[in-house]
Structure formats: structure tokens, C-alpha cells
Backbone bond lengths (Angstrom), bond angles and torsions (degrees), N, CA, C in turn:
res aa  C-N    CA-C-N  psi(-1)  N-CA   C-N-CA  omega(-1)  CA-C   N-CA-C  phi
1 X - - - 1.462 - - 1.530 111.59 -
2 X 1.198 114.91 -47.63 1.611 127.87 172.19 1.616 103.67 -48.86
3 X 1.019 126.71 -66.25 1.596 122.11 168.75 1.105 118.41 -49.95
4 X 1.688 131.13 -30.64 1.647 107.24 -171.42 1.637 89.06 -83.07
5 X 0.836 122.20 -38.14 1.632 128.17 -160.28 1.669 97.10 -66.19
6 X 1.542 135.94 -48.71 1.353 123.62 153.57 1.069 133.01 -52.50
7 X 1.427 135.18 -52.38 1.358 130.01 143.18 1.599 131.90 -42.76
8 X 1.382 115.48 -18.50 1.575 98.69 153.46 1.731 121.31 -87.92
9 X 1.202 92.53 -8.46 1.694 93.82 -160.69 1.968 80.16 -71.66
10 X 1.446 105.25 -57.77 1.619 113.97 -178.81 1.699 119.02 -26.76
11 X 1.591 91.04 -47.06 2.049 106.46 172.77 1.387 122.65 -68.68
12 X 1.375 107.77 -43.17 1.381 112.39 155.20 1.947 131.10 -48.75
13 X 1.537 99.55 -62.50 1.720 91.37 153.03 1.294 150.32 -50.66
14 X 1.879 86.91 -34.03 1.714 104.81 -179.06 1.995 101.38 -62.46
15 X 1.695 97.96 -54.46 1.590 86.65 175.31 1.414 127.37 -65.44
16 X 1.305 117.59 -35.20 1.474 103.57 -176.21 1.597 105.04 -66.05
17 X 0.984 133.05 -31.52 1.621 127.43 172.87 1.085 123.09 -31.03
18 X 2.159 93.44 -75.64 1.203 109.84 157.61 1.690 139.66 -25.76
19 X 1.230 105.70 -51.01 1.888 126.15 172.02 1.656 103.83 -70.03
20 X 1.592 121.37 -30.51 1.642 104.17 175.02 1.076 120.68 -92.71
21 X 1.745 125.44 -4.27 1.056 132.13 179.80 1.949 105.06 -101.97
22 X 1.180 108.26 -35.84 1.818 91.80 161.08 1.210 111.14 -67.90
23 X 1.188 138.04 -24.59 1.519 125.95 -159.09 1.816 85.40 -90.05
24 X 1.431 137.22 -57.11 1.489 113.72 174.16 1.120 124.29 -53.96
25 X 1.606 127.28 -15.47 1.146 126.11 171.06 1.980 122.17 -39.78
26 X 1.964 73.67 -63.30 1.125 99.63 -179.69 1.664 127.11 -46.52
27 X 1.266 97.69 -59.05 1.498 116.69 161.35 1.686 117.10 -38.93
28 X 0.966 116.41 -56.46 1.592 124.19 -147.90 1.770 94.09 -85.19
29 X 1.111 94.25 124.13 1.506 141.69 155.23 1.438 126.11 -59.78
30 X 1.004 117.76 -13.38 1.759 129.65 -164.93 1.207 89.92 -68.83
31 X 1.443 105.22 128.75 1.902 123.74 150.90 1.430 101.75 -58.30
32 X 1.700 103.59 115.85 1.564 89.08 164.54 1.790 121.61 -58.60
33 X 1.262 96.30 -20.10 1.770 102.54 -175.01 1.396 114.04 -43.12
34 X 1.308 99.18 -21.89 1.406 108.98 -156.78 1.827 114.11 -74.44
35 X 1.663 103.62 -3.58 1.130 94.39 -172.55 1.692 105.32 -133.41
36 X 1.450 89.20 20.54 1.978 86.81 -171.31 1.948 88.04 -98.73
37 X 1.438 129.87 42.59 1.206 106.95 158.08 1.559 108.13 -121.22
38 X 1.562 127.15 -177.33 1.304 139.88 -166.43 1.571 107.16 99.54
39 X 1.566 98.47 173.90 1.630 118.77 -143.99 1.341 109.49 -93.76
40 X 2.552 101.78 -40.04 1.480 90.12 167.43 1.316 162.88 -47.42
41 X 1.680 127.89 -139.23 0.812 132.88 178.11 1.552 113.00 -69.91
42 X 1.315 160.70 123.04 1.838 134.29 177.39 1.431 108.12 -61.98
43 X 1.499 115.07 144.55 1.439 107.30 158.12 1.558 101.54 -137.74
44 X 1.231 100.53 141.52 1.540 126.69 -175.00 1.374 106.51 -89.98
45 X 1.211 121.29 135.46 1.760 119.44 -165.62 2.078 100.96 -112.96
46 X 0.789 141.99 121.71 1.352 160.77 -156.80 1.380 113.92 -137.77
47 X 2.087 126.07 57.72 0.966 125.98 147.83 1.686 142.67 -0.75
48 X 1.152 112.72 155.93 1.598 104.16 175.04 2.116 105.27 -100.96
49 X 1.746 89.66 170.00 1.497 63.46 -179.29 2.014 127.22 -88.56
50 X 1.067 89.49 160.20 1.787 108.06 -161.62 1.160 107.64 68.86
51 X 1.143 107.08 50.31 1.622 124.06 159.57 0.853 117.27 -110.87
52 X 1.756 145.42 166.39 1.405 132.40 132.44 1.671 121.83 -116.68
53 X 1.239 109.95 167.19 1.257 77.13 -176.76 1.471 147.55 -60.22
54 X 1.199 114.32 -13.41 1.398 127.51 164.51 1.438 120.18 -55.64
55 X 1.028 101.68 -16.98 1.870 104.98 167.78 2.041 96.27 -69.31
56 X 1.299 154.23 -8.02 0.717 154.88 -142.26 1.705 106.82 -139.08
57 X 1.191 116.98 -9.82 1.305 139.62 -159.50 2.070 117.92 -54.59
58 X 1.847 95.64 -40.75 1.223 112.16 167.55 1.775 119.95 -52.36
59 X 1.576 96.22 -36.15 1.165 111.92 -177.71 1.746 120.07 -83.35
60 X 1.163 90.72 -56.23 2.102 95.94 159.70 1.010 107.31 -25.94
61 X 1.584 109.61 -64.50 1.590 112.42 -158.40 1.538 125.32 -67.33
62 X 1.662 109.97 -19.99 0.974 117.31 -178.80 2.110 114.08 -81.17
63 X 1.170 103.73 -10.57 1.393 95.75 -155.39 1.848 77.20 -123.15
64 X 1.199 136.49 -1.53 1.342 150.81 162.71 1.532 117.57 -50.35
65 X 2.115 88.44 -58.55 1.448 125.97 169.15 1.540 125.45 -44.19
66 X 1.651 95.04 -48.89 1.215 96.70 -173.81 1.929 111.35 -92.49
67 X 0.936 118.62 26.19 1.784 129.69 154.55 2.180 81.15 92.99
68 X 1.335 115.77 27.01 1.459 92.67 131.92 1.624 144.25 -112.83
69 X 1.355 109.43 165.09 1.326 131.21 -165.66 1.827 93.26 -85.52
70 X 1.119 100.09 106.01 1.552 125.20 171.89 1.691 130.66 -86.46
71 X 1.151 97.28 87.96 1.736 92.77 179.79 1.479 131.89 -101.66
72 X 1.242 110.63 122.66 1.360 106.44 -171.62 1.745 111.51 -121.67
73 X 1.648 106.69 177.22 1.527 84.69 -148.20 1.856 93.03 -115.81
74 X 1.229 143.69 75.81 1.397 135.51 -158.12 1.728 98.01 -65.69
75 X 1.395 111.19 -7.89 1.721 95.83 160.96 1.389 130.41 -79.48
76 X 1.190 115.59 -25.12 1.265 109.92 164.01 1.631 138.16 -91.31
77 X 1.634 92.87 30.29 1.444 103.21 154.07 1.643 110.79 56.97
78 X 0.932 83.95 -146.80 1.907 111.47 169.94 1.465 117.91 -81.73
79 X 1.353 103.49 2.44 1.773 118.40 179.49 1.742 105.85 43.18
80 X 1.420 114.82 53.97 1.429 140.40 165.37 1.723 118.06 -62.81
81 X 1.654 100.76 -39.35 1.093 109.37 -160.33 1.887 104.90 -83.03
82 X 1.672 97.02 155.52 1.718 98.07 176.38 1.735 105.30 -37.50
83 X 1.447 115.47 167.97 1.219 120.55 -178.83 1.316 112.24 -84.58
84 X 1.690 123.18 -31.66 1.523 117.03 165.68 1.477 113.72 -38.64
85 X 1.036 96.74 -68.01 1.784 114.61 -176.96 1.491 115.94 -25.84
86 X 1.814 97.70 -77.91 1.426 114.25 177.16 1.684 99.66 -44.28
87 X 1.578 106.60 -51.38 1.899 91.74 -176.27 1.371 136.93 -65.89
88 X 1.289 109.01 -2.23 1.323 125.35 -165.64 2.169 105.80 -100.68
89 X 1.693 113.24 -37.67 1.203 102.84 155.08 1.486 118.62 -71.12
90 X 1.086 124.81 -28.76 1.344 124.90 175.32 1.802 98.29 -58.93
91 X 0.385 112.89 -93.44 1.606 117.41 172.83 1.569 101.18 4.18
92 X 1.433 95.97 -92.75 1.965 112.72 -167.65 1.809 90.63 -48.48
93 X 1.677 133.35 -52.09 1.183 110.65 -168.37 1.512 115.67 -66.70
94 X 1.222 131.01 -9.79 1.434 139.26 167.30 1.699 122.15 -66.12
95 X 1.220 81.44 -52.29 1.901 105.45 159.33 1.518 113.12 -50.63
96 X 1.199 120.62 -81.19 1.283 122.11 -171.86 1.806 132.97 -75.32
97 X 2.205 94.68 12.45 1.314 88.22 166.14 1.807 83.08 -122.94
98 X 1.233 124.11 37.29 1.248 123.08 165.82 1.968 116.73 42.74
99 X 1.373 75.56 36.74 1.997 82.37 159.76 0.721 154.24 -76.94
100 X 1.270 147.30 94.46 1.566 149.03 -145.20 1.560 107.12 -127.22
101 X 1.308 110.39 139.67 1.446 123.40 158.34 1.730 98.77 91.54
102 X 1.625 107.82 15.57 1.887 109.82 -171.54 1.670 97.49 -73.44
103 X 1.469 78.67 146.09 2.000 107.98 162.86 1.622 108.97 -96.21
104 X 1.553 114.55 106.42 1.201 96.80 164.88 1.682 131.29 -76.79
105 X 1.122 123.52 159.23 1.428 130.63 174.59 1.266 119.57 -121.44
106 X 1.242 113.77 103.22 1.427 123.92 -170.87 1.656 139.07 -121.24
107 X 0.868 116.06 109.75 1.949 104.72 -171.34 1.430 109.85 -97.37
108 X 0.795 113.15 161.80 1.856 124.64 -166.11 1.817 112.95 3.77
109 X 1.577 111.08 -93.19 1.356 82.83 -165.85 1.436 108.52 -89.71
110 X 1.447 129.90 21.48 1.317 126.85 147.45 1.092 117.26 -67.71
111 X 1.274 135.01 -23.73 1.723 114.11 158.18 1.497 119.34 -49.69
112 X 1.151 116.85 -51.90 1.434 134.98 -165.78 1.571 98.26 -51.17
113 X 1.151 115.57 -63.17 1.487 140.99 160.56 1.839 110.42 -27.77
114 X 1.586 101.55 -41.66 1.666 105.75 -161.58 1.415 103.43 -87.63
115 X 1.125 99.76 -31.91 1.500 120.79 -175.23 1.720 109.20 -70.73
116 X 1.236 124.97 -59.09 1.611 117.60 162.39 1.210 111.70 -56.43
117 X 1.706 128.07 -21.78 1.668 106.89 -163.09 1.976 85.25 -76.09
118 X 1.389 104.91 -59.99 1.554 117.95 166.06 1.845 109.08 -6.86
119 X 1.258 126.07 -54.31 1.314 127.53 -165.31 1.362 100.42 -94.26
120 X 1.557 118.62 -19.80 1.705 108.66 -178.37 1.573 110.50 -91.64
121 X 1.649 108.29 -9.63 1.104 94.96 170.06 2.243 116.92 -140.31
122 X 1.850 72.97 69.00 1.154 86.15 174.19 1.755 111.50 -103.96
123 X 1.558 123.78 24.77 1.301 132.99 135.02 0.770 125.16 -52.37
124 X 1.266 115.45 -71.98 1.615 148.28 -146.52 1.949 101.29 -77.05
125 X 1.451 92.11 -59.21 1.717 84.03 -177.08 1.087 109.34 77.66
126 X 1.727 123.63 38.23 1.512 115.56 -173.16 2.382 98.41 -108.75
127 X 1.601 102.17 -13.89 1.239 84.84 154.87 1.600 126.46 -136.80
128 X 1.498 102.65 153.81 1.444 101.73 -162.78 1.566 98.84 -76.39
129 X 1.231 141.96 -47.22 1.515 127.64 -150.32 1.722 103.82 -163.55
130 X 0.689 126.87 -160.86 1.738 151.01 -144.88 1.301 118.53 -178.06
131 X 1.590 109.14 123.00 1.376 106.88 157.92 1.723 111.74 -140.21
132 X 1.514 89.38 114.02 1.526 111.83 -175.56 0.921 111.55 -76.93
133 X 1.898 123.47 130.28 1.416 113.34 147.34 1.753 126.10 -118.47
134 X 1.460 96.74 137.72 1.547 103.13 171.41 1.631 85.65 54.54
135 X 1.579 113.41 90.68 1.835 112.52 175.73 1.459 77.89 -139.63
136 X 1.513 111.29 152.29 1.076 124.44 178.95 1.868 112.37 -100.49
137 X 1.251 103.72 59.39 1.724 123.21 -164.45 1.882 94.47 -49.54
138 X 1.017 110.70 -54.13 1.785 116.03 171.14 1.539 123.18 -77.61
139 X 1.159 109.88 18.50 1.713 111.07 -171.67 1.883 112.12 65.76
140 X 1.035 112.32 -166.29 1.673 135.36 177.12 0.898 117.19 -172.42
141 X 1.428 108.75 130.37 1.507 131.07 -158.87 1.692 105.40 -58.09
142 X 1.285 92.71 -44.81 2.153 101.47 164.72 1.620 104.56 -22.31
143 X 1.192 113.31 -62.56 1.483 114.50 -152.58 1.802 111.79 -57.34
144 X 1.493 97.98 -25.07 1.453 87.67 -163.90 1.359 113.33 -69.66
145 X 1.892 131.86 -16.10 0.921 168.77 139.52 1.712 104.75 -25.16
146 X 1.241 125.16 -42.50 1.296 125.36 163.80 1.398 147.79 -71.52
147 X 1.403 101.54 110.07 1.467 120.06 160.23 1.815 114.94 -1.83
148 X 1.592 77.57 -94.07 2.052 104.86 -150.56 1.685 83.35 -79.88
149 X 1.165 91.07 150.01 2.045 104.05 -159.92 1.791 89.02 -81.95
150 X 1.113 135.88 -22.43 1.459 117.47 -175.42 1.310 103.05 -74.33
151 X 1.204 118.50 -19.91 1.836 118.77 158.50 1.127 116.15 -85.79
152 X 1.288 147.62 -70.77 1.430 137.90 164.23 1.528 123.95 -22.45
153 X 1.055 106.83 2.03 1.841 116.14 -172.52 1.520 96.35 -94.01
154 X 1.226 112.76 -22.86 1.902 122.80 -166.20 1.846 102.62 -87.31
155 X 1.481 118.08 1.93 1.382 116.09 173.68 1.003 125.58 -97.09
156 X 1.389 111.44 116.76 1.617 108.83 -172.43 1.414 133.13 -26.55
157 X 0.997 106.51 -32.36 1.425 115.69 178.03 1.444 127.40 -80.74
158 X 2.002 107.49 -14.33 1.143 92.51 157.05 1.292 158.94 -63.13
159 X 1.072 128.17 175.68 1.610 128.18 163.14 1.250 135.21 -29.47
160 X 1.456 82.60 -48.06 1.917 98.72 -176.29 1.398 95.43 -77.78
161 X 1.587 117.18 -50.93 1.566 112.34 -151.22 1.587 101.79 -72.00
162 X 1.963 119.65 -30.77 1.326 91.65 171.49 1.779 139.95 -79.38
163 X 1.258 76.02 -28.38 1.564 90.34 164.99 1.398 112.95 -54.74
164 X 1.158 126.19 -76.50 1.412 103.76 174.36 1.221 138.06 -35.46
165 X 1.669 115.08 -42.24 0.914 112.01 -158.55 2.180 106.80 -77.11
166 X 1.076 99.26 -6.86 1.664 105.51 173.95 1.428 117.41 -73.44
167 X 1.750 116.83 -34.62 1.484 127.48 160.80 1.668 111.74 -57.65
168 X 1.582 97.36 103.50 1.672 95.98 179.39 1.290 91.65 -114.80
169 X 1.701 151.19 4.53 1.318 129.31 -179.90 1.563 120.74 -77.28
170 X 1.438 117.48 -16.09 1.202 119.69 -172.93 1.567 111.80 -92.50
171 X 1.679 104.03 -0.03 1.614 115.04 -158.22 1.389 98.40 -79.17
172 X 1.415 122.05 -36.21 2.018 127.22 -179.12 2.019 99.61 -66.13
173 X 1.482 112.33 2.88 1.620 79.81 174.73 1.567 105.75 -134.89
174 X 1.877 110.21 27.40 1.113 120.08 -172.27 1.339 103.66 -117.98
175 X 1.722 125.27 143.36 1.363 137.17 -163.52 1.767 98.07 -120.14
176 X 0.986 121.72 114.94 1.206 130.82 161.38 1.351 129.83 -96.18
177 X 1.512 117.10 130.05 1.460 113.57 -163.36 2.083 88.19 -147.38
178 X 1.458 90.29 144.02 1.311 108.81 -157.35 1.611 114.49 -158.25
179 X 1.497 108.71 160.27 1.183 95.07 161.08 1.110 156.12 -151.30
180 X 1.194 167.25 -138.35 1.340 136.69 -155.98 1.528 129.42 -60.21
181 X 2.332 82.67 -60.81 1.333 103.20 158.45 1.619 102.13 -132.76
182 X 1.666 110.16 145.04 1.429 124.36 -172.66 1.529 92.90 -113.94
183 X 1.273 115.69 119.05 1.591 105.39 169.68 1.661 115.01 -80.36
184 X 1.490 110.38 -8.79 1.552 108.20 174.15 2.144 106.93 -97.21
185 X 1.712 107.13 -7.78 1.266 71.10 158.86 1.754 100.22 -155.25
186 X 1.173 116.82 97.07 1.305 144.32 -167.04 1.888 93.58 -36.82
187 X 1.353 119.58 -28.50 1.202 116.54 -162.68 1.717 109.78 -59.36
188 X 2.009 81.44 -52.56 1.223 87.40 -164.52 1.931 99.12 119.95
189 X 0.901 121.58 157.42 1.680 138.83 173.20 1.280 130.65 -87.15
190 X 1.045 112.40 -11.78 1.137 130.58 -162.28 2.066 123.79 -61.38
191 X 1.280 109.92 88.00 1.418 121.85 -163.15 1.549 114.50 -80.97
192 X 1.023 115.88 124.45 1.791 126.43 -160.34 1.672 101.43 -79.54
193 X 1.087 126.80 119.68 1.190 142.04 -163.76 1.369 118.87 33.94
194 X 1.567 107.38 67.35 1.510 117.42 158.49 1.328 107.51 -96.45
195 X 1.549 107.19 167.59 1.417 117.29 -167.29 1.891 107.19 -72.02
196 X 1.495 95.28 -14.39 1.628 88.22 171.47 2.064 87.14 177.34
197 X 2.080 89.08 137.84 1.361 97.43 157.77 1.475 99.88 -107.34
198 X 1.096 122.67 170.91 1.071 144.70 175.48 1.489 116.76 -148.64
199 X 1.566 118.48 112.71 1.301 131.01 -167.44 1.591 103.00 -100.87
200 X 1.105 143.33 96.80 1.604 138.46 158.27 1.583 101.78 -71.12
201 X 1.795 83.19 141.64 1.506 100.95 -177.63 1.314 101.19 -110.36
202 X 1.738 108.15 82.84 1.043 155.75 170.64 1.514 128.15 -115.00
203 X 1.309 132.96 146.83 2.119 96.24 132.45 1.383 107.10 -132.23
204 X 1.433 110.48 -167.69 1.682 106.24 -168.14 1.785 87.55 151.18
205 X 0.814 93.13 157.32 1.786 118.55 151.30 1.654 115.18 -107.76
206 X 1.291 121.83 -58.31 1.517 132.40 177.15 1.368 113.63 -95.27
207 X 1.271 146.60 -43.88 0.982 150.59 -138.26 1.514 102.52 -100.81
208 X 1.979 109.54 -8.32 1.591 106.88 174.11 1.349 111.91 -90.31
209 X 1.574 106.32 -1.93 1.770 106.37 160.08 1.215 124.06 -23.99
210 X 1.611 85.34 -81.78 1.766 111.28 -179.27 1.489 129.51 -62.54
211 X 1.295 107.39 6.87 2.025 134.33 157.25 1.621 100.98 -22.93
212 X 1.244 111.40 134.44 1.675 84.02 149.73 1.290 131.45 -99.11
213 X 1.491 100.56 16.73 1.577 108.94 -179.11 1.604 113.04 -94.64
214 X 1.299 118.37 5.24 1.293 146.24 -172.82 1.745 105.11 -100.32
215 X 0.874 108.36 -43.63 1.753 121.58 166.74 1.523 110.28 -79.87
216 X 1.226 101.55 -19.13 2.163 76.68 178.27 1.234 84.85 -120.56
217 X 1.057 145.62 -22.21 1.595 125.66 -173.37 2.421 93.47 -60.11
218 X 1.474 102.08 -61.65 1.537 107.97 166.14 1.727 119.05 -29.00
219 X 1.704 88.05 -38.76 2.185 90.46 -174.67 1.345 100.66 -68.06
220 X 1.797 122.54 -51.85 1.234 130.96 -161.40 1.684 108.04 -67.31
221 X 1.503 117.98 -40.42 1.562 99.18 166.33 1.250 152.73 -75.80
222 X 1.830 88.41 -17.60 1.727 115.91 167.48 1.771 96.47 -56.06
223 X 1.350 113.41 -71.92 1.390 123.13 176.40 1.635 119.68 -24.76
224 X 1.357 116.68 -60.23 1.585 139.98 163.05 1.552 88.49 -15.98
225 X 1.773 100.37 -74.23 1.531 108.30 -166.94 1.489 135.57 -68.14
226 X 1.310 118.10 -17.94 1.040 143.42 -162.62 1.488 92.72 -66.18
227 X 1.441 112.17 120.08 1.732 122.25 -174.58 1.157 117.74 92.18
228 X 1.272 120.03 -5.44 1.516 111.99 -169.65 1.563 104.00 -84.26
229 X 1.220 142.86 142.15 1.674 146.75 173.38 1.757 96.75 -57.07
């Protein structure tokens, strides 16, 4: 009883978060331009879906702060679209502002997303690492339950989720951070030979954003990169 009653209190926070951070979404006006300048490491920001990036904004600003160059992607919307897709502008927009040595930043199905751009541009070598939050790397049983296919993509059994889940070379430079209990993915996050999971004894789906173990695990890989060509 003590656990369902903590884990709802957790669902309850996770949504109201969730609901104050779309509603500033909504609101906010900010030029993303405003944050793709400075000297550091780049990091590319990779929303969940019906998100934008401004749901992520606390976080921009913080790694903005510290003299990095922040890129975010206003084409991928609400990140609605299949994950090839979404990974494939991610790609060419990485390409054509000639980025090298980027940290992606990603929340739920922007991992999924970070993780194929990760394997399409394992030529190139233009990014060093990943740090996922709350991504459903194993699917959730939820999804199979879904309708509209940008949800049905989250069932294990899909396409995306198996396919990915057979790509293990990109898994040693990806950081997973998660949390205790996720009511959107019962599994859990948990990525099979990544360079680090990280379990907060927390839960939430959104609300493990704003972690602060979610911000320095992000400082420590920007750092990793910092100097690399």
C-alpha cells in the first residue's frame, strides 16, 4: 500500500510538471537562435514526442550559461514523426552547421531518435556521446495499447524498438538516467552496455528532467568532449 500511494503521489508530480512546462512552452517566445552561440562543447537537444523543444528550456539555459553553443531543432516539431525520419534531419542539420564532437540531449523518445542519428553517423564521428532521459530503449508494454502510430512505436515489439534494440555499438557512448518508477514506462530505461545507467531514487517520466543528477551527468560529458576536433 505504501508503494502504490508513493508512486501515485510521484504521477501526480510527474504530471503537474509536465502541464507547467507545456503551458511555458506554449507561452515562450524565445528565439531559439538565441542559444546556439559560445566556444564549448555543441549539444543538440532531442525532445520527447509532443514536446518541443522548449519543454527542455531549464536545461538549455543551464548549459547555454556555462559558454555552450546550444542547438535545437524547430523542425522536428513535436517529434511526431517515425524515428528514421526525425533521425535523418537531425543528421543533415548536424552536417550542414558542421558539428563535431556534439553531446546529444535527449528525453524519452528523443533518445530513440539520438540513438539512430548515433548509428547513422558512425562515419562521420561528428558526435561524441548521449545523454538520455527516461527513453524507453526496451519499449513499454503501454504502447502496444496504442492507437496513433507515434505511440505504437513505444511497443516492444515494434520495428523501431527491435531494431534498435540489436544496435549495441553506439550503447558504450550513451548515459542513461531514469527513474525509479516511470508510470509511462513500467520497464524502466535501462540500456545494456551503456557507458553508464543511472537509476534516481525518484519516479516521474518528466519531472526527472529537472534531477540534478541529470545536469551534471550532461556537465561531465560536455567536459569528456571539450577539445576534441
Amino acid at each position: 500500500m505504501i508503494r502504490l500511494l508513493r508512486n501515485a503521489a510521484w504521477w501526480a508530480r510527474d504530471y503537474l510538471y509536465a502541464l507547467r512546462w507545456q503551458v511555458n512552452a506554449a507561452l515562450s517566445r524565445t528565439d531559439p537562435r538565441e542559444f546556439a552561440t559560445g566556444n564549448l562543447t555543441p549539444v543538440v537537444i532531442l525532445p520527447g514526442v509532443y514536446e518541443t523543444w522548449r519543454f527542455m528550456i531549464p536545461l538549455i539555459t543551464a548549459m547555454h550559461d556555462r559558454g555552450h553553443p546550444v542547438h535545437v531543432l524547430p523542425v522536428l516539431r513535436r517529434n511526431r514523426r517515425p524515428v528514421d525520419e526525425a533521425a535523418a534531419s537531425v543528421v543533415e542539420y548536424i552536417a550542414h552547421h558542421d558539428l563535431r564532437g556534439c553531446v546529444l540531449l535527449a528525453h524519452s523518445k528523443g533518445g530513440l531518435v539520438g540513438k539512430r542519428v548515433m548509428i547513422r553517423d558512425a562515419a562521420e564521428g561528428r558526435i561524441a556521446s548521449m545523454l538520455a532521459v527516461a527513453t524507453p530503449f526496451g519499449g513499454s508494454r503501454y504502447g502496444r495499447a496504442m492507437v496513433v502510430p507515434s505511440l505504437r512505436i513505444f511497443s516492444p515489439r515494434s520495428a523501431t524498438i527491435v531494431s534498435l534494440s540489436k544496435e549495441h555499438e553506439v550503447n558504450g557512448r550513451i548515459v542513461s538516467v531514469y527513474g525509479r518508477f516511470d508510470p509511462h514506462i513500467p520497464e524502466g530505461s535501462e540500456l545494456p552496455g551503456a557507458a553508464k545507467n543511472v537509476r534516481l531514487e525518484t519516479g516521474g517520466h518528466f519531472r526527472v528532467l529537472a534531477h540534478p543528477r541529470v545536469i551534471a551527468e550532461l556537465i561531465a560529458l560536455s567536459e569528456e568532449s571539450d577539445g576534441l576536433p
